[in-house]
C-alpha positions as a printed Julia matrix, in Angstrom:
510×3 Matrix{Float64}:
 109.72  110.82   58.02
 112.78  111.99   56.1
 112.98  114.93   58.48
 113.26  112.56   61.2
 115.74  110.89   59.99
 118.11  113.56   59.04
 117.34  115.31   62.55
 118.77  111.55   63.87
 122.02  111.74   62.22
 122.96  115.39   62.77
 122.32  114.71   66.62
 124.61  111.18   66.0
 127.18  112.96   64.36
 127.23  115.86   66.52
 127.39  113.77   69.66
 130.29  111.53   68.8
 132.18  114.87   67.09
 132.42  116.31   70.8
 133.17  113.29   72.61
 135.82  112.79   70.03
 136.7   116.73   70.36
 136.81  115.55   74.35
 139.26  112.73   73.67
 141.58  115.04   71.77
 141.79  118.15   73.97
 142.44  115.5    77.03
 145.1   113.42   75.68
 146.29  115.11   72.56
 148.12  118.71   73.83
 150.79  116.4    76.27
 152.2   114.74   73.5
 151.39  117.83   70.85
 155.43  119.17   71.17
 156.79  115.55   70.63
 157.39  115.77   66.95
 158.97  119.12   67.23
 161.0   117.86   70.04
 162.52  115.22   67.36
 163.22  117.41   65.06
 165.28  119.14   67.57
 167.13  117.01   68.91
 167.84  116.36   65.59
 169.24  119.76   65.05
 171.35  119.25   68.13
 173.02  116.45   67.14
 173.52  118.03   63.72
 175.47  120.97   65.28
 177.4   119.1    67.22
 178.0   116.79   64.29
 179.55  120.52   62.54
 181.27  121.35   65.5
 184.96  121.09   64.78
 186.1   123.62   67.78
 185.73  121.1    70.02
 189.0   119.61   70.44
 189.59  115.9    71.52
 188.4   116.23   74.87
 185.25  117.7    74.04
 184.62  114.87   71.19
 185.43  112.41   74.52
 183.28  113.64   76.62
 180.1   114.04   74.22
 180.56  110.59   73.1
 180.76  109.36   76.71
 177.75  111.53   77.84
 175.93  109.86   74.65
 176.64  106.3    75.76
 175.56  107.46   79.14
 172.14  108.88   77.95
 171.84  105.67   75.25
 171.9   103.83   78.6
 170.0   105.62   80.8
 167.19  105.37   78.24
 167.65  101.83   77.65
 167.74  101.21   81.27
 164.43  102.32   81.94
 163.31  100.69   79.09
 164.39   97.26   80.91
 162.98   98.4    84.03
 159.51   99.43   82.6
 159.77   95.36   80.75
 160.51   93.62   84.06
 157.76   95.56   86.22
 155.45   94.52   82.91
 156.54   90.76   83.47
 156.2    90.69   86.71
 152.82   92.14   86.77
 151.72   89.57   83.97
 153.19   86.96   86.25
 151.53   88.15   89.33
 147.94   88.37   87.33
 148.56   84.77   85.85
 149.8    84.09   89.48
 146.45   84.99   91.05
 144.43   83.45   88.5
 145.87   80.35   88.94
 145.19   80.46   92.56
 141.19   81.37   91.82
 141.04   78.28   89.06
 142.73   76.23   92.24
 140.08   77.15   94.67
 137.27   76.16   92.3
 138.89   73.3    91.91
 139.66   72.56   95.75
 135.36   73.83   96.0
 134.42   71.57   93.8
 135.71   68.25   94.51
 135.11   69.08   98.51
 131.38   69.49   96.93
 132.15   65.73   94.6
 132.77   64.16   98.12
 130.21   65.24  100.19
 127.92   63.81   97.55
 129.84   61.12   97.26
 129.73   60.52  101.28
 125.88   61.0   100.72
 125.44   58.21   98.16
 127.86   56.07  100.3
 125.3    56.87  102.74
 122.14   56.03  100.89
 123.82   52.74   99.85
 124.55   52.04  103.23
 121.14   52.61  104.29
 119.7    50.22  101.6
 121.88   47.58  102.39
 121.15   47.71  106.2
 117.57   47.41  104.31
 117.77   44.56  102.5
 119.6    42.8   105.35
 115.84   43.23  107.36
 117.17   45.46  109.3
 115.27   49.15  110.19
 116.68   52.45  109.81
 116.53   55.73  110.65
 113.57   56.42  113.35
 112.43   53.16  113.14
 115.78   51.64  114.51
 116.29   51.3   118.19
 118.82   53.18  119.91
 122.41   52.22  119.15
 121.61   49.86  115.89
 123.94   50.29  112.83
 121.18   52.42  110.96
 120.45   54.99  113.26
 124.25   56.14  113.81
 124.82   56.11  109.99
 121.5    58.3   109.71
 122.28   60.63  112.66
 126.09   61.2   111.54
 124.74   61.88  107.9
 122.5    64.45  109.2
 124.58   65.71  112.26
 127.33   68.82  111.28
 129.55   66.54  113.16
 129.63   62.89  111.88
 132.27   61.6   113.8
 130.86   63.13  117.06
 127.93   62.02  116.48
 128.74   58.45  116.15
 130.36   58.77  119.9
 127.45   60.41  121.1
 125.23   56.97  119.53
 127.77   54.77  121.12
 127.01   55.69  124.55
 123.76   56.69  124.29
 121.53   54.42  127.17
 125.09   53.44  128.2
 125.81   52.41  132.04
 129.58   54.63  132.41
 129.23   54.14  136.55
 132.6    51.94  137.85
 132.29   50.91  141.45
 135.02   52.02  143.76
 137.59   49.98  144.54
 137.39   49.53  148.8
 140.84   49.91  150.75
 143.22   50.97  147.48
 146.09   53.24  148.39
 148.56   55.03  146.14
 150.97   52.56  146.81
 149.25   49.79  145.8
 148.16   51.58  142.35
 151.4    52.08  141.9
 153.02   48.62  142.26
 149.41   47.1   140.7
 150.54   49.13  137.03
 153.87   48.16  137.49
 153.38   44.55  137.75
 150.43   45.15  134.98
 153.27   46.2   132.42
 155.2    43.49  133.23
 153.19   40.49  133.54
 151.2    41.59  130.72
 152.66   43.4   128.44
 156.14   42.88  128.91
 157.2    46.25  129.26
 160.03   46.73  132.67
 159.68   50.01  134.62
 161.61   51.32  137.48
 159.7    51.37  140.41
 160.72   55.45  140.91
 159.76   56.02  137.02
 156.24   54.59  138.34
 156.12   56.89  140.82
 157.21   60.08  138.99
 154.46   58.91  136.67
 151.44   59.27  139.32
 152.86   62.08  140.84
 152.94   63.93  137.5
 149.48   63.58  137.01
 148.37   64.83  140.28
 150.76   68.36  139.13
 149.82   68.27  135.45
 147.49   67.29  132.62
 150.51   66.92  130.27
 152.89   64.41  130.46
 155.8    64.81  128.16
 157.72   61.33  127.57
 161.02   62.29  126.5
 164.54   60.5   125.24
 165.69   58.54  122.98
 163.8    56.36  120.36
 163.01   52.88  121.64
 163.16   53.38  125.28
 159.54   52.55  125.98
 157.9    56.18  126.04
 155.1    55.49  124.02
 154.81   52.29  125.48
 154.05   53.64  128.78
 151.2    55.83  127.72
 149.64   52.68  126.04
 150.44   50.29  129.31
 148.84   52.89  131.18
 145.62   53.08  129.33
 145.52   49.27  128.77
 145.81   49.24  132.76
 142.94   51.25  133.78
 140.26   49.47  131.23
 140.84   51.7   128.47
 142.44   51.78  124.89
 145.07   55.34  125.05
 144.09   57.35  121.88
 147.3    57.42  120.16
 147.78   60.46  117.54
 150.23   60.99  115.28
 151.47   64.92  115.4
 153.0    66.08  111.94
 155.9    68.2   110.97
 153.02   70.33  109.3
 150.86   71.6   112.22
 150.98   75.08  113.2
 147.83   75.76  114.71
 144.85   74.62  116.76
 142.75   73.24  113.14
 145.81   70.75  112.93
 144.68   69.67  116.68
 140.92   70.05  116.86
 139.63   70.16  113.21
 137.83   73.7   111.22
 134.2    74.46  110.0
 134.39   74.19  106.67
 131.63   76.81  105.08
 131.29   75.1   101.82
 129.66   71.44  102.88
 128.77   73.16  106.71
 130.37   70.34  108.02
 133.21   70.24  110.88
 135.79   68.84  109.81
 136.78   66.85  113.14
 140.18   65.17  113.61
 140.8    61.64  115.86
 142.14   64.23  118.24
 138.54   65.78  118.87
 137.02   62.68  118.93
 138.98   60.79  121.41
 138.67   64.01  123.73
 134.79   64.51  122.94
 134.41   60.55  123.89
 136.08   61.62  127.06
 133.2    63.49  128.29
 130.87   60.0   129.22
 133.61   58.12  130.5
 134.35   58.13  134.42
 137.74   56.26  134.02
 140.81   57.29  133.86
 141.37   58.73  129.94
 144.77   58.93  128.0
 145.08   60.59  124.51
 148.59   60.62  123.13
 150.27   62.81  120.65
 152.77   60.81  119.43
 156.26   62.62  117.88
 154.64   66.02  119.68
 157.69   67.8   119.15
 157.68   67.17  115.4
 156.06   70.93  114.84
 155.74   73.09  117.44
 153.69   72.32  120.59
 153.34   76.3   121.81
 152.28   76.73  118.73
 149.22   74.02  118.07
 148.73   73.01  121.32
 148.82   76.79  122.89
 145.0    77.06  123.78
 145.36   73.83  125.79
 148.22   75.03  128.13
 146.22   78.31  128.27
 143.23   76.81  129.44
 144.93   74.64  132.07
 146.31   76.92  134.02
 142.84   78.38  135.09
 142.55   77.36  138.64
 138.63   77.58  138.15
 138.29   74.21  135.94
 134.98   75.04  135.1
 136.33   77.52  132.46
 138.25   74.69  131.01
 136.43   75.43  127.62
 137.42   75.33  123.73
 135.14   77.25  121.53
 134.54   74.82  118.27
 131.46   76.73  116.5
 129.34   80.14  117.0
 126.44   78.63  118.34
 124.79   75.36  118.56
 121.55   74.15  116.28
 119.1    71.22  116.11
 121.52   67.73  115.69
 124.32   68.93  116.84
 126.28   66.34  119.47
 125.07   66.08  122.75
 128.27   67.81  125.03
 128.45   70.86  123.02
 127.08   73.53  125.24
 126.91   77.07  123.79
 129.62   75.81  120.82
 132.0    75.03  123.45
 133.36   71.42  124.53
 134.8    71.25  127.9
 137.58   69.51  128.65
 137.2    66.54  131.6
 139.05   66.37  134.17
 139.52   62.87  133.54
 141.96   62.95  130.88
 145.48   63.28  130.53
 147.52   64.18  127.88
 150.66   62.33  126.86
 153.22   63.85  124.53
 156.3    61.67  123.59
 159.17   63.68  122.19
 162.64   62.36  120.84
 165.99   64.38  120.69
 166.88   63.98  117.37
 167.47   66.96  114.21
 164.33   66.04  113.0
 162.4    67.92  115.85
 162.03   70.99  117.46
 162.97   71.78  120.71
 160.38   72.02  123.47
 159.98   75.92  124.82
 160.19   76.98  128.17
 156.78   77.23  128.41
 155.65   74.01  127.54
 158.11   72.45  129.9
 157.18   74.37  133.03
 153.31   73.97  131.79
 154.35   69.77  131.89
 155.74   67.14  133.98
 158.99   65.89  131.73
 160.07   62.12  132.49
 163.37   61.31  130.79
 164.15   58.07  129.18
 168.13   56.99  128.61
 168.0    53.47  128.82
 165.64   50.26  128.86
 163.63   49.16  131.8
 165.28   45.87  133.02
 163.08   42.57  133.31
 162.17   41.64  136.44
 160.27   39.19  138.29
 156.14   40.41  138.71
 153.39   38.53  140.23
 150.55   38.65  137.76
 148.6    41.55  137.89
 144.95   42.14  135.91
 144.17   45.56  134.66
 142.23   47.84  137.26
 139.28   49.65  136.32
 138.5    52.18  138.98
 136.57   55.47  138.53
 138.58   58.55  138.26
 137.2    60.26  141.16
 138.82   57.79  143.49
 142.4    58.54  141.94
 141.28   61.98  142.56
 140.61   61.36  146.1
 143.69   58.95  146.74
 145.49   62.32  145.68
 143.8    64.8   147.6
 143.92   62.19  150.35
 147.92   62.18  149.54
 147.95   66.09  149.95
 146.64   66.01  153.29
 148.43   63.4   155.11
 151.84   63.82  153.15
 152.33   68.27  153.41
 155.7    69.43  152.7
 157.64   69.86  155.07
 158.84   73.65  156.68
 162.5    72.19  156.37
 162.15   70.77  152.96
 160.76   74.27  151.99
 163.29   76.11  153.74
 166.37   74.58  151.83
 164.49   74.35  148.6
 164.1    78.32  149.14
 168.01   78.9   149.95
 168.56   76.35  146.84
 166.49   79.12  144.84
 168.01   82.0   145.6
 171.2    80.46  145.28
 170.84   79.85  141.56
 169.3    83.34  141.18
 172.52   84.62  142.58
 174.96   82.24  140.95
 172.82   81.54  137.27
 170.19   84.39  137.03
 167.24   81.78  137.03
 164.46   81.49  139.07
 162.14   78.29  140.07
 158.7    80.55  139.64
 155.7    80.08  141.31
 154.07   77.8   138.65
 157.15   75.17  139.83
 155.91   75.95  143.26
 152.48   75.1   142.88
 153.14   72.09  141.3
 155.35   71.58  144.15
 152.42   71.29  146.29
 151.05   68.33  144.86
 154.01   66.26  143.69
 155.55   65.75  146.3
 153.13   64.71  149.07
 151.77   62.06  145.83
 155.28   60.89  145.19
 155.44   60.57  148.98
 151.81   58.64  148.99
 153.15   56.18  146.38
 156.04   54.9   148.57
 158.78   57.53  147.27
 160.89   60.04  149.72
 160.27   63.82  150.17
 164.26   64.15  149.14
 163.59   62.38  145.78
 160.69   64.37  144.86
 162.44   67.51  145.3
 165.71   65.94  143.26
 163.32   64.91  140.28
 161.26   68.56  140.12
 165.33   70.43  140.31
 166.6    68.4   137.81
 163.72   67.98  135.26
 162.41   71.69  135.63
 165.49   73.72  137.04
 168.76   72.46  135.55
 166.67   71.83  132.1
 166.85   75.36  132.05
 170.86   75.6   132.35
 170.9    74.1   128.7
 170.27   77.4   127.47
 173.09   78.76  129.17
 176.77   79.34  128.07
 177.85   75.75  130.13
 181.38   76.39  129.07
 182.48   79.37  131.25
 180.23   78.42  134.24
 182.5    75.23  135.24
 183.42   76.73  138.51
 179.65   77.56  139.22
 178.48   74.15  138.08
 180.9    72.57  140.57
 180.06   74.84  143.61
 176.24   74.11  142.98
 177.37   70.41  143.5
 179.19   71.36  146.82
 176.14   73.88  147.8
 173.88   70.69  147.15
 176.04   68.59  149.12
 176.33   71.31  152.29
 172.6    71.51  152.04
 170.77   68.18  151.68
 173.91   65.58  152.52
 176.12   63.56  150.11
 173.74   61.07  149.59
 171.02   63.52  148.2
 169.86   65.02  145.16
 172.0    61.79  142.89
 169.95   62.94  139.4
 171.05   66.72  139.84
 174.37   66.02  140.35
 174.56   63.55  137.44
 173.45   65.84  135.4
 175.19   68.9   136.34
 178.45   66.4   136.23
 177.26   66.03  132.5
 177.1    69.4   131.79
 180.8    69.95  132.89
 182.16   66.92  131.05
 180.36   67.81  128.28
 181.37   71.98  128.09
């Protein structure tokens, strides 16, 4: 046994002696010369400390050149000590980050249990109160919605899905309605009702828009009655208007629609997806407002949406939301995707103020832009109830519009000369999104009472000369007052009043 053992510490010793030989014929030999280095350096400087030949100059110059070195070494001394401290503050940096996402992990994980006890408390009480829950409720009771949103990866949605579930959505027609009488039916609506005073041309803009766009951008000054409008409207056809507040803070389509979160594999939906998911089992008319919408930017949040609206093929108006749908999941979701109805509109208000951003090109030609400067003046209105009507017969009142109201070859003509004369005067050009939109604005603002002239005066102004902001106004005075003389030589005196209001403005005001 004591052979053993003295066989176990010879190999012991002799292993660690050549990892320790390894060590030293690795690291050792660089640094082997720095002693003797030292030592002569130190014999330099004791030469030159016996070096008496030198003269003044060269005693000048070696004490410079050792200031310089002392320096030089220093200095990368410093620099060596601030890459140090800012690693050390870059490592403490990240693992303060980590210790924050365990900490954002686990409370997201304290309130989903917490929204699970809430849940199991609710369930008890709805209990004790007699009544049944779960499978043994009938369809649409308190207990089954709690159960179902508790259950369902989307709560919210699946509380809209209970809501209508077994839910009559049909609205009769409404026999012998034109466009005109819609139009004067909302008006006196707002003002026998609500008490809110719009001009009758505003009204008309209004309908027209919506036959050219899904999104309707309100836009002026604070107090003016933008919002308003969206709400009147939605009160008016049977409706509440889903109002949402935009914040300086969105900057992409989660701010908007919501995000999966992995953790409690729950979507996190926002009022937003909601009030557009609800959409889907109404046949009304729909409004969903983003209030402030220019408060972050809209090409930026809402870009998917303008995307998707300019398919021509509405079918593929689709927003993907998850992968792939499971058991529970809400009823409309097809494949992960929601579609968006055609019976919505979307309302932005927008004020001109330093606190906002300003809208982009896009976004404006995407839109239909009514301006407010000033307060609707009260007026006399026989009483008017709200009017529920489905949505396909405002469809059809437009398409109806379309065909009896086409624009005219002579309209089209001078609106043509009118283009190319800005392209040759300003360098801008209408674009053939304007002129599709074109093709339904007009014959609607013509079906609700308006004039062909008028329409064409609103779409220059609010899509054409909005662009001339972006120009340099103050050496273009001579073109700005030609355009007014070419408007004048083309469509009369009379014509075109907003354009040449405005373009007035922007030579008062350069």
């Amino acid at each position: 046994m004591t052979a053993y053992f003295e066989y176990l510490r010879e190999m012991i010793i002799r292993f660690f002696t050549d990892v320790g030989r390894f060590f030293t014929k690795t690291f050792v030999p660089p640094w082997s010369d720095v002693p003797s280095n030292f030592g002569d350096y130190h014999s330099m400087l004791t030469v030159a400390s016996q070096a008496p030949d030198w003269g003044f100059w060269g005693w000048f110059f070696w004490v410079l050149f050792l200031i310089l070195f002392i320096a030089l070494i220093g200095g990368i001394c410093f620099f060596l000590f601030i890459l140090l401290r800012k690693y050390i503050r870059f490592v403490r940096r990240e693992l303060d980050k980590e210790e924050l996402r365990r900490q954002v992990e686990r409370l997201n994980y304290e309130l989903y249990m917490a929204t699970q006890e809430r849940d199991k408390i609710l369930n008890l009480k709805v209990g004790y109160m007699g009544l049944k829950t779960g499978e043994e409720a009938g369809e649409g009771q308190e207990g089954e919605v709690v159960t179902e949103a508790a259950a369902s990866r989307f709560p919210k949605l699946a509380t809209v899905d209970a809501k209508y579930r077994g839910v009559d959505m049909d609205i009769p027609y409404r026999p012998g309605l034109s466009l005109e009488e819609l139009c004067n039916a909302f008006r006196n609506f707002a003002a026998s009702q609500l008490g809110l005073y719009y001009r009758m041309d505003v009204v008309r803009e209004l309908f027209a828009g919506m036959a050219a766009s899904k999104l309707i951008i309100l836009e002026g000054i604070s107090g003016t009655g933008k919002t308003s409008l969206a709400f009147a409207l939605g009160r008016f056809f049977g409706s509440e208007a889903a109002l949402i507040p935009v914040q300086p803070s969105w900057k992409d389509r989660s701010e908007l629609l919501g995000y999966y979160n992995e953790f409690t594999k729950k979507f996190n939906e926002s009022e937003f997806l909601k009030a557009l998911y609800g959409v889907g089992y109404r046949k009304d008319l729909v409004v969903i407002t983003l209030d402030e919408m220019n408060l972050a930017r809209i090409e930026y949040y809402f870009a998917e949406f303008l995307s998707i609206m300019e398919l021509r093929d509405t079918s593929a108006w689709e927003i993907d939301l998850i992968p792939t749908n499971i058991e529970g999941d809400p009823v409309l979701l097809k494949g992960g995707k929601l579609s968006i109805p055609q019976n919505v509109v979307f309302f932005g208000t927008a004020n001109n103020d330093d606190s906002t951003f300003t809208i982009a090109d896009k976004v404006y030609d995407r839109a239909i832009t009514l301006f407010f400067d000033d307060k609707g003046r009260p007026f006399q209105a026989a009483s008017q109830d709200p009017m529920v009507i489905p949505y396909t017969q405002i469809r059809g009142l437009y398409d109806d519009s379309i065909r009896q109201h086409p624009i005219s070859e002579s309209m089209l003509q001078k609106f043509e000369e009118l283009d190319n004369y800005v392209i040759k005067k300003f360098k801008l050009a209408f674009g053939n999104r304007i002129m599709k939109q074109l093709e339904s604005f007009i014959p609607v603002y013509v079906g609700c009472g308006g004039r062909e002239v008028d329409g064409f005066d609103f779409i220059f102004t609010n899509k054409i000369l909005k662009k001339f902001e972006a120009l340099n106004l103050a050496f273009l005075k001579e073109e700005l007052k030609s355009l007014i003389t070419f408007l004048d030589k083309l469509y009369g005196k009379d014509a075109f009043p907003r354009a040449k209001a405005t373009i007035d403005g922007f030579i008062k005001n350069n």
